[in-house]
N, CA, C and O atoms as a CHARMM CRD file, in Angstrom:
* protein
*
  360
    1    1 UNK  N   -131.84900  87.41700-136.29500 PROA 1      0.00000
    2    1 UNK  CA  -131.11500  86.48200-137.09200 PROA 1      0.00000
    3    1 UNK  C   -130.04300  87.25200-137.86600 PROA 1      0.00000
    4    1 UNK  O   -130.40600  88.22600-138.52600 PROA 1      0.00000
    5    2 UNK  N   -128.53200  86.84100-137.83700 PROA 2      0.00000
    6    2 UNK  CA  -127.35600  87.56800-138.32000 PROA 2      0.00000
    7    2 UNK  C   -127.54200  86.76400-140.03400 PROA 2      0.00000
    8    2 UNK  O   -127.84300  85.62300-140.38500 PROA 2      0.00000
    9    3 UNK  N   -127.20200  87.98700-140.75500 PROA 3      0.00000
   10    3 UNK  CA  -127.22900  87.58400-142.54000 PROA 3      0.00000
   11    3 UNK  C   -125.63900  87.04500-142.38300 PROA 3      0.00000
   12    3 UNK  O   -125.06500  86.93100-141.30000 PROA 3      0.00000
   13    4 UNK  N   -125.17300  86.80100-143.42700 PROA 4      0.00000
   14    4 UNK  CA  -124.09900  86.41500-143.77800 PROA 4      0.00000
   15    4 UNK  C   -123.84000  87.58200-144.83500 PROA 4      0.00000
   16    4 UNK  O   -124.68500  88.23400-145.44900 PROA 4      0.00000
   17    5 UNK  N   -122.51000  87.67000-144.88500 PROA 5      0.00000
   18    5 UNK  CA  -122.08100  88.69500-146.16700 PROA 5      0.00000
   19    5 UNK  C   -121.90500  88.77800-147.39200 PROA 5      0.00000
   20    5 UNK  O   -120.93200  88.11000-147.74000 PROA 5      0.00000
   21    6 UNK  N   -122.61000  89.50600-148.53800 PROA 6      0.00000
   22    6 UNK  CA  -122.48900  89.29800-149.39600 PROA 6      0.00000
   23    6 UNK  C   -121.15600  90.03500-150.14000 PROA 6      0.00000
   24    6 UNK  O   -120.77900  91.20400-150.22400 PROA 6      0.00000
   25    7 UNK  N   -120.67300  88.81400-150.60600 PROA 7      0.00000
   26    7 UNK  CA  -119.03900  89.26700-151.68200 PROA 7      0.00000
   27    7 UNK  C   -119.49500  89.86800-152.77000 PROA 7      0.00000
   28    7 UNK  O   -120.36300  89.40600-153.51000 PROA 7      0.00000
   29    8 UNK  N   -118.93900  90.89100-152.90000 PROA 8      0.00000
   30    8 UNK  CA  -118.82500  91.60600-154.28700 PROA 8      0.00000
   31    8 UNK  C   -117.43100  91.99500-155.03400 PROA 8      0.00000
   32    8 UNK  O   -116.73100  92.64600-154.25800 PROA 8      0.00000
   33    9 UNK  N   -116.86500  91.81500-156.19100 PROA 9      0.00000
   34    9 UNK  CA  -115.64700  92.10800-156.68000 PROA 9      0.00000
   35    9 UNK  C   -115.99800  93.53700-157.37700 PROA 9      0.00000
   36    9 UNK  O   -116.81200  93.62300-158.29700 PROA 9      0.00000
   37   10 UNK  N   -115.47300  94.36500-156.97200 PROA 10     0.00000
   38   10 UNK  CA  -115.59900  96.33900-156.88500 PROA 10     0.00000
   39   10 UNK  C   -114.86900  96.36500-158.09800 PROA 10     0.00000
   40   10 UNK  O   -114.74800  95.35300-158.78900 PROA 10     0.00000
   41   11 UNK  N   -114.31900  97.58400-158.43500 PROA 11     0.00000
   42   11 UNK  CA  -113.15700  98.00300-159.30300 PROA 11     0.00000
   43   11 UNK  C   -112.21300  99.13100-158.75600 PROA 11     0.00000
   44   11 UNK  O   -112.58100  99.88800-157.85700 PROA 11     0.00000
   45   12 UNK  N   -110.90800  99.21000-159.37800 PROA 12     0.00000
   46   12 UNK  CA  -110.32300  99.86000-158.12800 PROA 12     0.00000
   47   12 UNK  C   -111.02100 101.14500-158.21400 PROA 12     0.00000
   48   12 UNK  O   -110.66700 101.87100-157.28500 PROA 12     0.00000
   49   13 UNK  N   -112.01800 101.77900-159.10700 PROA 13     0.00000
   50   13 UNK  CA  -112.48000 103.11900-159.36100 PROA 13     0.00000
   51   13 UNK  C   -113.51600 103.37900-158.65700 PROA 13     0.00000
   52   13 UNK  O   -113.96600 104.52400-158.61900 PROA 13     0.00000
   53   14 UNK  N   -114.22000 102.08600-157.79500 PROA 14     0.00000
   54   14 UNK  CA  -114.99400 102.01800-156.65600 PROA 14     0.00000
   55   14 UNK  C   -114.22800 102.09700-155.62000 PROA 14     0.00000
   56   14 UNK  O   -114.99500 102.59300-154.79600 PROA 14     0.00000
   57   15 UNK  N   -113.02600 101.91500-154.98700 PROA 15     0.00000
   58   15 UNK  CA  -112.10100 101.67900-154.22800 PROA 15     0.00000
   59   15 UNK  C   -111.69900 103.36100-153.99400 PROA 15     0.00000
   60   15 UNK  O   -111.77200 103.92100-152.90000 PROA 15     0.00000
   61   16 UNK  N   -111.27400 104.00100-155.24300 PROA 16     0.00000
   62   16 UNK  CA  -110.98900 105.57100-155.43000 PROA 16     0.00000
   63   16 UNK  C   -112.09900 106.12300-154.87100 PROA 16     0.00000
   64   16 UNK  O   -111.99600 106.71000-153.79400 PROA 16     0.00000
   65   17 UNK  N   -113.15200 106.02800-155.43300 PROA 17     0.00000
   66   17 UNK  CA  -114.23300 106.83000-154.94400 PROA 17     0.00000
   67   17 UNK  C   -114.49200 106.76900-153.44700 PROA 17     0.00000
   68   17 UNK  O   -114.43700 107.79300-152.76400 PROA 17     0.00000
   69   18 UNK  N   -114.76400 105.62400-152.95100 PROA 18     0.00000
   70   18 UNK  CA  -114.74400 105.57500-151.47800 PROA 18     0.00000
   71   18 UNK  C   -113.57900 106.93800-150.82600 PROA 18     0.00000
   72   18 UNK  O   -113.79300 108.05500-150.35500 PROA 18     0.00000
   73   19 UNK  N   -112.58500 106.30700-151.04400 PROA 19     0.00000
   74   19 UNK  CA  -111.68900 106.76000-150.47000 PROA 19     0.00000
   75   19 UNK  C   -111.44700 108.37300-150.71900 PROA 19     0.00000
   76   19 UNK  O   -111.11500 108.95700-149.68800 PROA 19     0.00000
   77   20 UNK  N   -111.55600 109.23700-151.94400 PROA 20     0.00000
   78   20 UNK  CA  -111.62100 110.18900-152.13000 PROA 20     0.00000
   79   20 UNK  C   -112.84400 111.21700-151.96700 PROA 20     0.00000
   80   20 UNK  O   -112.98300 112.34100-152.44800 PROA 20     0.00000
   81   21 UNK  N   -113.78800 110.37300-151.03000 PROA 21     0.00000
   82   21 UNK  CA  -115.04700 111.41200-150.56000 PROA 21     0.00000
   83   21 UNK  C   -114.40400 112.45500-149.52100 PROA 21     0.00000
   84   21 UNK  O   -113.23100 112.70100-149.24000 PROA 21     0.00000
   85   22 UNK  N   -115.62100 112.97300-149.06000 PROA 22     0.00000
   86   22 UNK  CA  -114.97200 114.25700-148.71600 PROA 22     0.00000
   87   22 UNK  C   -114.60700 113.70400-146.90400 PROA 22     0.00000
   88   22 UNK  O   -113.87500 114.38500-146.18600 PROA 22     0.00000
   89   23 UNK  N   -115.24100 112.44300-146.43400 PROA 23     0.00000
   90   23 UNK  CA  -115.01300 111.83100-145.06500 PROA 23     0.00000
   91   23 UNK  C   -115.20400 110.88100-145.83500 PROA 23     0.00000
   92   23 UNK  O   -116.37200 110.64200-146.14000 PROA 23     0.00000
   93   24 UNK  N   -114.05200 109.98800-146.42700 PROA 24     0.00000
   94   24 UNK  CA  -113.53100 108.62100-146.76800 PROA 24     0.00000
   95   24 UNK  C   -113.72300 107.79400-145.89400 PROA 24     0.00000
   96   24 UNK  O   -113.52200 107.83600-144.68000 PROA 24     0.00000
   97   25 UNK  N   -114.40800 106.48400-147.01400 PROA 25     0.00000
   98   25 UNK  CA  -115.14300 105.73000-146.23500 PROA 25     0.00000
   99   25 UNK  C   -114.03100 103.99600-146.56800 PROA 25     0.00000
  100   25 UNK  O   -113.23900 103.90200-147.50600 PROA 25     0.00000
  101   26 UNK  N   -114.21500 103.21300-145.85600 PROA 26     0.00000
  102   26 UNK  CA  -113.01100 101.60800-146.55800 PROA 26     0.00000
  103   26 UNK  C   -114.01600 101.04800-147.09500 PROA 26     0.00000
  104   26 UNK  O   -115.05000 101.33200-146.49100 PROA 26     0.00000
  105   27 UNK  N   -114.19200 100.25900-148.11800 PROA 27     0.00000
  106   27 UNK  CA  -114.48800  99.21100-148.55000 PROA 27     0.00000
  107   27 UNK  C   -115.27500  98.36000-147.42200 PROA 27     0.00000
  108   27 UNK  O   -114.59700  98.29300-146.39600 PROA 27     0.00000
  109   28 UNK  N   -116.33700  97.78700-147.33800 PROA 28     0.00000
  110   28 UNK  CA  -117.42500  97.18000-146.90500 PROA 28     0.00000
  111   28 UNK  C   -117.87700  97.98400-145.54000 PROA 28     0.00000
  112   28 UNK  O   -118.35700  97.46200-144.53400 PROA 28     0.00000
  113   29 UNK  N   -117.62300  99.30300-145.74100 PROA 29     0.00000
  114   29 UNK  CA  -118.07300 100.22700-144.87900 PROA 29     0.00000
  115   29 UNK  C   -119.38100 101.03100-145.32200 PROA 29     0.00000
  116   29 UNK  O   -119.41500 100.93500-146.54900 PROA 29     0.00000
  117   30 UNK  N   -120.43200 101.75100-144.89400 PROA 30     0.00000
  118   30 UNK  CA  -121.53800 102.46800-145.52300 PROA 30     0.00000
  119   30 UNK  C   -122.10000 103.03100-144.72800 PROA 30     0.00000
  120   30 UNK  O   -122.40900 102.65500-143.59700 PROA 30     0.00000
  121   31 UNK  N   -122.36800 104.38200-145.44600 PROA 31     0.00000
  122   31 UNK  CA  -123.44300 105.02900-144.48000 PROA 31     0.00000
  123   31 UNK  C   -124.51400 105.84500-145.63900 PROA 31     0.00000
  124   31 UNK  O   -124.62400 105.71900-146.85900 PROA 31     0.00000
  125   32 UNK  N   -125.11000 106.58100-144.80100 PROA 32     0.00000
  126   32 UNK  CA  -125.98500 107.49900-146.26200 PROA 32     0.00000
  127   32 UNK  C   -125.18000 108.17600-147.08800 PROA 32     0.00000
  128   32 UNK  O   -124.53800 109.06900-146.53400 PROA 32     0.00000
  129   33 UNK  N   -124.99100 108.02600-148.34800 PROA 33     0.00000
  130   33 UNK  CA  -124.40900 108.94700-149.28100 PROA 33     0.00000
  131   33 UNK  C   -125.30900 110.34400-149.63100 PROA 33     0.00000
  132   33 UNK  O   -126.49000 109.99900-149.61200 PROA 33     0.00000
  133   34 UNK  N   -125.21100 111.61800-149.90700 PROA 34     0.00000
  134   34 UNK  CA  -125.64300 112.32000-149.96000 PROA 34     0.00000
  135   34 UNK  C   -125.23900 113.09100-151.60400 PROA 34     0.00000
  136   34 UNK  O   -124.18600 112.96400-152.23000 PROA 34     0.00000
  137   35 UNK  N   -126.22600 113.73200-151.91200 PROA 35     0.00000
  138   35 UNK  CA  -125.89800 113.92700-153.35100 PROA 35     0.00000
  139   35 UNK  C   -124.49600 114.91600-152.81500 PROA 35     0.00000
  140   35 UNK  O   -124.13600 115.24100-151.68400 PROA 35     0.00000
  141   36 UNK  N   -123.92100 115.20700-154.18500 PROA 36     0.00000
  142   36 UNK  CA  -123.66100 115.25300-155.44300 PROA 36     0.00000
  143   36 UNK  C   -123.20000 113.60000-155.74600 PROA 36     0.00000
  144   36 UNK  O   -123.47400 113.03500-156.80500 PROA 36     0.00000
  145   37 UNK  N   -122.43200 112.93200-154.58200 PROA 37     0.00000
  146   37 UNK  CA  -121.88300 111.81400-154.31000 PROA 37     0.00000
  147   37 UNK  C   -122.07900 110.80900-154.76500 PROA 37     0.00000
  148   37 UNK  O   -121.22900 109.95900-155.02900 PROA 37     0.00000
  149   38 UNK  N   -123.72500 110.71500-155.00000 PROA 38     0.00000
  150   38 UNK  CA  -124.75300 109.50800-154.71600 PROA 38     0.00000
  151   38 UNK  C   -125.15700 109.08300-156.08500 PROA 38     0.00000
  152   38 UNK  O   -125.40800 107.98800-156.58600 PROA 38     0.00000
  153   39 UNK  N   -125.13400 110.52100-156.60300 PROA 39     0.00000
  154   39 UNK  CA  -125.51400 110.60900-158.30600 PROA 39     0.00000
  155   39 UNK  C   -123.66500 109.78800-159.17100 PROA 39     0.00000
  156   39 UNK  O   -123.52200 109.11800-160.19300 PROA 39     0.00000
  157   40 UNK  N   -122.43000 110.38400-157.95200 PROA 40     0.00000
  158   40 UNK  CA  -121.80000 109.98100-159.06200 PROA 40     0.00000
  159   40 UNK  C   -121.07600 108.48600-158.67400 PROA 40     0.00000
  160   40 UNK  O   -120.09000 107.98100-159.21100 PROA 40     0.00000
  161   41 UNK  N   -122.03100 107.87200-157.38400 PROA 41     0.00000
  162   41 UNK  CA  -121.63300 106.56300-157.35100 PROA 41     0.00000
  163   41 UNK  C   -122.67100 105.61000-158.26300 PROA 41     0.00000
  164   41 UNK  O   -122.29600 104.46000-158.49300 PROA 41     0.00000
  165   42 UNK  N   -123.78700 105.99500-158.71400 PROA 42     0.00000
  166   42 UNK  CA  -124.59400 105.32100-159.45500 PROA 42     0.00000
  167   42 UNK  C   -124.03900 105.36400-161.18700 PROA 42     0.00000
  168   42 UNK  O   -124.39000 104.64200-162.12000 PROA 42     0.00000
  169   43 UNK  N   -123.14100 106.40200-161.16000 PROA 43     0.00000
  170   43 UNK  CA  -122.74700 106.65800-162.83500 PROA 43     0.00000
  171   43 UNK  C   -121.19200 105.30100-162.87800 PROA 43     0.00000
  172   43 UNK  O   -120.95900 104.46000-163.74600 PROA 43     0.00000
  173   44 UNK  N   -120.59300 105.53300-161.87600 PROA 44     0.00000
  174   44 UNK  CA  -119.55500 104.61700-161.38800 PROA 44     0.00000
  175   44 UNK  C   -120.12300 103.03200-161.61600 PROA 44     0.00000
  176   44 UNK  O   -119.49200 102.28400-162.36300 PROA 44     0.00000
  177   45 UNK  N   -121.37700 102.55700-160.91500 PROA 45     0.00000
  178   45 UNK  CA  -121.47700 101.33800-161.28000 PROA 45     0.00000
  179   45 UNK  C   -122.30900 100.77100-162.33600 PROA 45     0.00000
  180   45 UNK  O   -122.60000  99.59200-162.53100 PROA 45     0.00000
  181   46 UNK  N   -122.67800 101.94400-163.05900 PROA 46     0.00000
  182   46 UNK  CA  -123.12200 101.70300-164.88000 PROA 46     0.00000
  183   46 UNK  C   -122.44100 101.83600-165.73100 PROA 46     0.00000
  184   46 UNK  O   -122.99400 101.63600-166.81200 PROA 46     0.00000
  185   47 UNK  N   -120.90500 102.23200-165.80400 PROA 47     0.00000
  186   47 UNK  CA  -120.09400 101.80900-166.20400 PROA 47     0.00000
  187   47 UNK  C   -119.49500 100.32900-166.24400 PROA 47     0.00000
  188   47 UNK  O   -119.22400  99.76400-165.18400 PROA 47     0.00000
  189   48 UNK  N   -119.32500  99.80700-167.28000 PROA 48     0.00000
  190   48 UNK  CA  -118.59100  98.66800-167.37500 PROA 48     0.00000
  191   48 UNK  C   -117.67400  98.43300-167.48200 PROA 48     0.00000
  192   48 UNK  O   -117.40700  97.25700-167.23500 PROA 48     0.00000
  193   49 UNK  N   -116.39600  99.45800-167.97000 PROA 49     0.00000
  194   49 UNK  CA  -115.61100  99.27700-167.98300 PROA 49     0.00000
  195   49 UNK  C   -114.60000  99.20300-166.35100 PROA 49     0.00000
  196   49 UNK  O   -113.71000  98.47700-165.90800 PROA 49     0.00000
  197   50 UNK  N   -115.46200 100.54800-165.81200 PROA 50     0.00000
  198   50 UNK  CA  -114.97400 100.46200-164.17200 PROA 50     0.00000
  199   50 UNK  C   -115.59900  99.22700-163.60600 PROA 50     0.00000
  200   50 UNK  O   -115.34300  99.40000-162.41500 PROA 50     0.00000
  201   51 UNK  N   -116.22300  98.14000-163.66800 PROA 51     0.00000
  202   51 UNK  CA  -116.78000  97.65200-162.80500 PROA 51     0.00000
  203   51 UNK  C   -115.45600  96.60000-162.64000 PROA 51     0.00000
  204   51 UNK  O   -114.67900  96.46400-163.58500 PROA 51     0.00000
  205   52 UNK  N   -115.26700  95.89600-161.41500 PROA 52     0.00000
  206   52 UNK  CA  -114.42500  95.06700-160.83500 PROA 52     0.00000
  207   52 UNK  C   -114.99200  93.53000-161.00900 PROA 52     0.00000
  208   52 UNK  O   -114.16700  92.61900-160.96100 PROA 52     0.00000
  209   53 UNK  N   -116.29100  93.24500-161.19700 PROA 53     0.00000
  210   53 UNK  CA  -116.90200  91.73700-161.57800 PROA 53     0.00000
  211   53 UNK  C   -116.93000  91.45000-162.79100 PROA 53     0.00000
  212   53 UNK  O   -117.61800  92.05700-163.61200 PROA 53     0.00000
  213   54 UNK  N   -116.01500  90.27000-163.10900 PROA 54     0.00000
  214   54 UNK  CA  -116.31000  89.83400-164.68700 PROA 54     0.00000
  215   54 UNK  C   -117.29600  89.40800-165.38400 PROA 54     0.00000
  216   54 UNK  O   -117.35100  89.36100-166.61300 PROA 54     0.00000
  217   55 UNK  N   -118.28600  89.01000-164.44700 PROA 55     0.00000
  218   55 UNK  CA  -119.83200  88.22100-164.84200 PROA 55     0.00000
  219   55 UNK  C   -120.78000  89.70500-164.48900 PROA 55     0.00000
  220   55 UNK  O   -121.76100  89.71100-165.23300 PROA 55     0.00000
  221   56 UNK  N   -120.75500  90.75600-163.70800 PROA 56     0.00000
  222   56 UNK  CA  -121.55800  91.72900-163.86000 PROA 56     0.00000
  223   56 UNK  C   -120.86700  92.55300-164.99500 PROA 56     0.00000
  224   56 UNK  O   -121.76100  92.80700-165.80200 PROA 56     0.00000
  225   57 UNK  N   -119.47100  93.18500-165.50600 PROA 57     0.00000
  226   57 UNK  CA  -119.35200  93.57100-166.70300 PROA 57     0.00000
  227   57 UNK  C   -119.91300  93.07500-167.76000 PROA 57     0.00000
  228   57 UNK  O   -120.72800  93.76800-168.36900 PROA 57     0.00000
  229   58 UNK  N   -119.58500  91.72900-168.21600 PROA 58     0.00000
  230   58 UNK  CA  -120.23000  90.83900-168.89900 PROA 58     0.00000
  231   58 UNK  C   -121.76200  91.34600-169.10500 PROA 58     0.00000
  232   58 UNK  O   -122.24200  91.76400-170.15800 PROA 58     0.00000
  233   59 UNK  N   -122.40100  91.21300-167.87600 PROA 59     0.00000
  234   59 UNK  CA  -123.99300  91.45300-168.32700 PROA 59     0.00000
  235   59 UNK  C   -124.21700  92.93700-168.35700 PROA 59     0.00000
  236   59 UNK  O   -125.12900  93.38600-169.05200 PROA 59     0.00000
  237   60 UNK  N   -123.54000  93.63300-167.73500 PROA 60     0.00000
  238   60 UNK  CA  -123.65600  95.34400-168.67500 PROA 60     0.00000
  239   60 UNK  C   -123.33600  95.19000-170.09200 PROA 60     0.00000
  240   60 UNK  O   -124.17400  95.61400-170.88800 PROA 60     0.00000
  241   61 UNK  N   -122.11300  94.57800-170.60900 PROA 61     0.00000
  242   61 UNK  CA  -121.88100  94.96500-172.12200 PROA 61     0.00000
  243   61 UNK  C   -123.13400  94.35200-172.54900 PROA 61     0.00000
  244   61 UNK  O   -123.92800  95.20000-172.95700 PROA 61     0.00000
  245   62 UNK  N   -123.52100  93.29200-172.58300 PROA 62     0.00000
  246   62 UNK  CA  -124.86600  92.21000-173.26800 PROA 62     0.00000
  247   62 UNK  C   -126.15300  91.54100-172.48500 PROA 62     0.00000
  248   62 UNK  O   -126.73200  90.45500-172.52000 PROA 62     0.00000
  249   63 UNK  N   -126.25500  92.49700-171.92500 PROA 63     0.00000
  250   63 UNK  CA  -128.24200  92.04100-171.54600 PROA 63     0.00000
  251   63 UNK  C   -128.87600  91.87100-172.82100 PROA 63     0.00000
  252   63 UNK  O   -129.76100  91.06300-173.10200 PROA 63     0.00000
  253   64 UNK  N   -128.44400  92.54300-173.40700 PROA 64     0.00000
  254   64 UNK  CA  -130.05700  92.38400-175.00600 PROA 64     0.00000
  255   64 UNK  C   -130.16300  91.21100-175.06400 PROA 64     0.00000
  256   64 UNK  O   -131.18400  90.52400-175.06100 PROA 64     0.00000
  257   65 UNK  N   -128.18200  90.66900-175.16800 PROA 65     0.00000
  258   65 UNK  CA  -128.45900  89.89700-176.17400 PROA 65     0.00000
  259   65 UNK  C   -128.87400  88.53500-175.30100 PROA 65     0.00000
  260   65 UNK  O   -129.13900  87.52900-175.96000 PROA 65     0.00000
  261   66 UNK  N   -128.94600  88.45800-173.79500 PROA 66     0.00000
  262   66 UNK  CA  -129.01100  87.15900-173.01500 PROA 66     0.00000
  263   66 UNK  C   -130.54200  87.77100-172.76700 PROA 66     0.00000
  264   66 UNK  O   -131.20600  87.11700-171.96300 PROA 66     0.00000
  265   67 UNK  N   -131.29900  89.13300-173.44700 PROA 67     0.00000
  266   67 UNK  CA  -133.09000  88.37600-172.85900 PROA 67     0.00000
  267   67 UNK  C   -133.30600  89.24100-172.12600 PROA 67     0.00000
  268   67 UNK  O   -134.33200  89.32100-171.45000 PROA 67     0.00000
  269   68 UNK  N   -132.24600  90.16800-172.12300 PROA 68     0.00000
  270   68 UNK  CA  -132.72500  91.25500-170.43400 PROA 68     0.00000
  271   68 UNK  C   -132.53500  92.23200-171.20000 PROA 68     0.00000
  272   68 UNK  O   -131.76200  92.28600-172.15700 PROA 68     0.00000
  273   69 UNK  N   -133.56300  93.40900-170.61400 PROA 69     0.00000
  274   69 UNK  CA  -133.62900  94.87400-171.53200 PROA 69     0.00000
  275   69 UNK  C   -132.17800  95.15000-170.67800 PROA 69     0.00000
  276   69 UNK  O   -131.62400  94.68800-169.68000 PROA 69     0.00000
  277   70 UNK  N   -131.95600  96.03600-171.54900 PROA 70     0.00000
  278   70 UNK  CA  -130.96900  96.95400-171.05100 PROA 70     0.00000
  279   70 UNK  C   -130.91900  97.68400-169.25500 PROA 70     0.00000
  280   70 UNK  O   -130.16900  97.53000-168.29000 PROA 70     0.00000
  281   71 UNK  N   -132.02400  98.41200-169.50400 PROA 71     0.00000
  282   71 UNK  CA  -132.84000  99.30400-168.84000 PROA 71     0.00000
  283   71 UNK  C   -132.99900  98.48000-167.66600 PROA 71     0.00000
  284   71 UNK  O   -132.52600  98.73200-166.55700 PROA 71     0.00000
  285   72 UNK  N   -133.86300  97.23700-168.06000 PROA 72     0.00000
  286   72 UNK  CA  -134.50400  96.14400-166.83400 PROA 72     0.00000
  287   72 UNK  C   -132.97400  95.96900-166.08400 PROA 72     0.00000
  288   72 UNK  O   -132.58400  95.82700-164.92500 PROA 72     0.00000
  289   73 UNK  N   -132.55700  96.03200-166.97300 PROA 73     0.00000
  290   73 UNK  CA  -131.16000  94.99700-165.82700 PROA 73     0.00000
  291   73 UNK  C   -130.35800  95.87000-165.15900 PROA 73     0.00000
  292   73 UNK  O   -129.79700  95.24900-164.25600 PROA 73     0.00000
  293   74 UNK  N   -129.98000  97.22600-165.17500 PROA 74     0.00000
  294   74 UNK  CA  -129.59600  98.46400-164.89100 PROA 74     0.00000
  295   74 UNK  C   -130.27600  99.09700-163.42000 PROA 74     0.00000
  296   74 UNK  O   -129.75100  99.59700-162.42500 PROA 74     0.00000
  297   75 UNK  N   -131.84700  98.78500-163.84000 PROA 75     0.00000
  298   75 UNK  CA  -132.72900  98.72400-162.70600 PROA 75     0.00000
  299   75 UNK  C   -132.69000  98.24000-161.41700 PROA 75     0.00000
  300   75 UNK  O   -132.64800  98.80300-160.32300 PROA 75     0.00000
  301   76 UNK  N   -132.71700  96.86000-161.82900 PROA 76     0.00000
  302   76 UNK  CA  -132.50600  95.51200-160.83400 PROA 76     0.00000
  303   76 UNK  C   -130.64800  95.47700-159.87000 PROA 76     0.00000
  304   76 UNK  O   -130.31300  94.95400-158.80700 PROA 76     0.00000
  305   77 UNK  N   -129.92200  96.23500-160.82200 PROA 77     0.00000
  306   77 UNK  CA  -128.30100  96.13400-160.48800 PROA 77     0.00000
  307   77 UNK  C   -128.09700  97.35900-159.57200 PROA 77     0.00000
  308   77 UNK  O   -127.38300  97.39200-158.56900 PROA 77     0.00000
  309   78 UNK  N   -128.87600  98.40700-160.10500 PROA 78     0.00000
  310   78 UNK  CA  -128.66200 100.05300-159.47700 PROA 78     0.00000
  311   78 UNK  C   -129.55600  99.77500-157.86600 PROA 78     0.00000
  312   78 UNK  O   -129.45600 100.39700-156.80900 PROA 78     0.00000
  313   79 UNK  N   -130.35300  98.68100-158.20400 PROA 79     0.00000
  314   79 UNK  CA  -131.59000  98.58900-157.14700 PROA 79     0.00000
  315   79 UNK  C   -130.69700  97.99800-155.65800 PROA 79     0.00000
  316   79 UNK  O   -130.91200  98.44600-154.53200 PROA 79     0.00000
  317   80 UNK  N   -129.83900  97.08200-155.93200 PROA 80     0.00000
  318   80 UNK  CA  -129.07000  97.00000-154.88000 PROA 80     0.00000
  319   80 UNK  C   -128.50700  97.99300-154.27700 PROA 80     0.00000
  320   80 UNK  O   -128.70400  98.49600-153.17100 PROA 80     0.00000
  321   81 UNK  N   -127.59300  98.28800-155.34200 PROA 81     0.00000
  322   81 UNK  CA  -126.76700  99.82000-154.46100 PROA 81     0.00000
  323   81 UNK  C   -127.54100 100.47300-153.68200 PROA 81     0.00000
  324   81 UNK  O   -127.37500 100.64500-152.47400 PROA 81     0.00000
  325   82 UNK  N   -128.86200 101.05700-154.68700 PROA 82     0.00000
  326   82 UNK  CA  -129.91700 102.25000-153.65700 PROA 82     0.00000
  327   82 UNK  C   -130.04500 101.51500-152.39800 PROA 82     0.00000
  328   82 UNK  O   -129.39700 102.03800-151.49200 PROA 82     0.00000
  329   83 UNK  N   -130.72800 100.39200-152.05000 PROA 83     0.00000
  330   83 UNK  CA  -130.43900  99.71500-150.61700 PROA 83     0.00000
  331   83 UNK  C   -129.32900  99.70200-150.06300 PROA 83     0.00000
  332   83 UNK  O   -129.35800 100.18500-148.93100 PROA 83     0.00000
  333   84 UNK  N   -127.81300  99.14300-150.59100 PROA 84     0.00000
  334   84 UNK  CA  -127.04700  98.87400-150.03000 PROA 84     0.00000
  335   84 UNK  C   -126.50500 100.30200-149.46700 PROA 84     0.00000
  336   84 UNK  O   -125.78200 100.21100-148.47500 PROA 84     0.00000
  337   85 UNK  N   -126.74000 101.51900-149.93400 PROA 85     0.00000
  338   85 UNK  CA  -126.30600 102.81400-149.68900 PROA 85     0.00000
  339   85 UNK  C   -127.72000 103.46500-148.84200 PROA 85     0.00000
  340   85 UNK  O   -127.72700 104.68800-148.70000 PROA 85     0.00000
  341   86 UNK  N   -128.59700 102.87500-148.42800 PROA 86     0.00000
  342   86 UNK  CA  -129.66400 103.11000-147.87300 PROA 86     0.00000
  343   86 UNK  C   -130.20600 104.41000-148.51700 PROA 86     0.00000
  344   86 UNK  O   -130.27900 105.40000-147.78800 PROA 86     0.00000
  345   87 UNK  N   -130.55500 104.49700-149.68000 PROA 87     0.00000
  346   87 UNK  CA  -131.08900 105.66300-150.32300 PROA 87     0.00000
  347   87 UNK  C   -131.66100 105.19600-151.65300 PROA 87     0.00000
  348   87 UNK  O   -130.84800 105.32500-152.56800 PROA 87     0.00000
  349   88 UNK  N   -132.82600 104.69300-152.01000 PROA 88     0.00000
  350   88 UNK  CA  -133.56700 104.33600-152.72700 PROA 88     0.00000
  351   88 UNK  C   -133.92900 105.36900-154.03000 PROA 88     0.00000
  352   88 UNK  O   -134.85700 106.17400-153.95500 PROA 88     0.00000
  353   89 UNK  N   -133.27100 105.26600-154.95200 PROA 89     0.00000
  354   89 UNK  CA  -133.68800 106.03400-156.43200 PROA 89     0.00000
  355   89 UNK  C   -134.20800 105.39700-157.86000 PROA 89     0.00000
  356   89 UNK  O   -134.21900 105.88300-158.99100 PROA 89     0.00000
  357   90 UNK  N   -134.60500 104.20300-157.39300 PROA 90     0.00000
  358   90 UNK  CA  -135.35200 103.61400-158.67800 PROA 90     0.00000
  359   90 UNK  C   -136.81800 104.01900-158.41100 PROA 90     0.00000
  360   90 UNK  O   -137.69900 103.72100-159.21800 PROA 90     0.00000
């Protein structure tokens, strides 16, 4: 059974990073990331200010205050990437 694709709005500092690895990768492209890389694509999307989604910035600046630990929601957000980058670090 074929998934359908999930949309995500990046930031262009996700866009940089792709592209400035050491074998640059496009946008909805992936393969295994390998450290040093891997560590600094996870610092990339815990940033809020780099992030490209207005409703996931949004819930980086204020989980407390909508009910979600900090931590919990960081978890659950980083938890995609580790899948979506097929390398699991939660």
């Amino acid at each position: 059974m074929k998934n359908e694709k999930l949309n995500l709005t990046v930031g262009h500092a996700f866009e940089l990073f792709l592209t400035g690895l050491e074998k640059p990768m496009r946008l909805n492209e992936m393969r295994i990331m390998k450290e040093p890389n891997y560590t600094k694509l996870r610092q990339l999307i815990r940033d809020p200010v780099k992030n490209g989604d207005l409703l996931i910035r949004y819930l980086l600046l204020n989980s407390d205050k909508l009910g979600i630990p900090y931590n919990s929601f960081h978890m659950v957000h980083e938890s995609f990437w580790d899948l979506y980058c097929k390398k699991p670090a939660s």
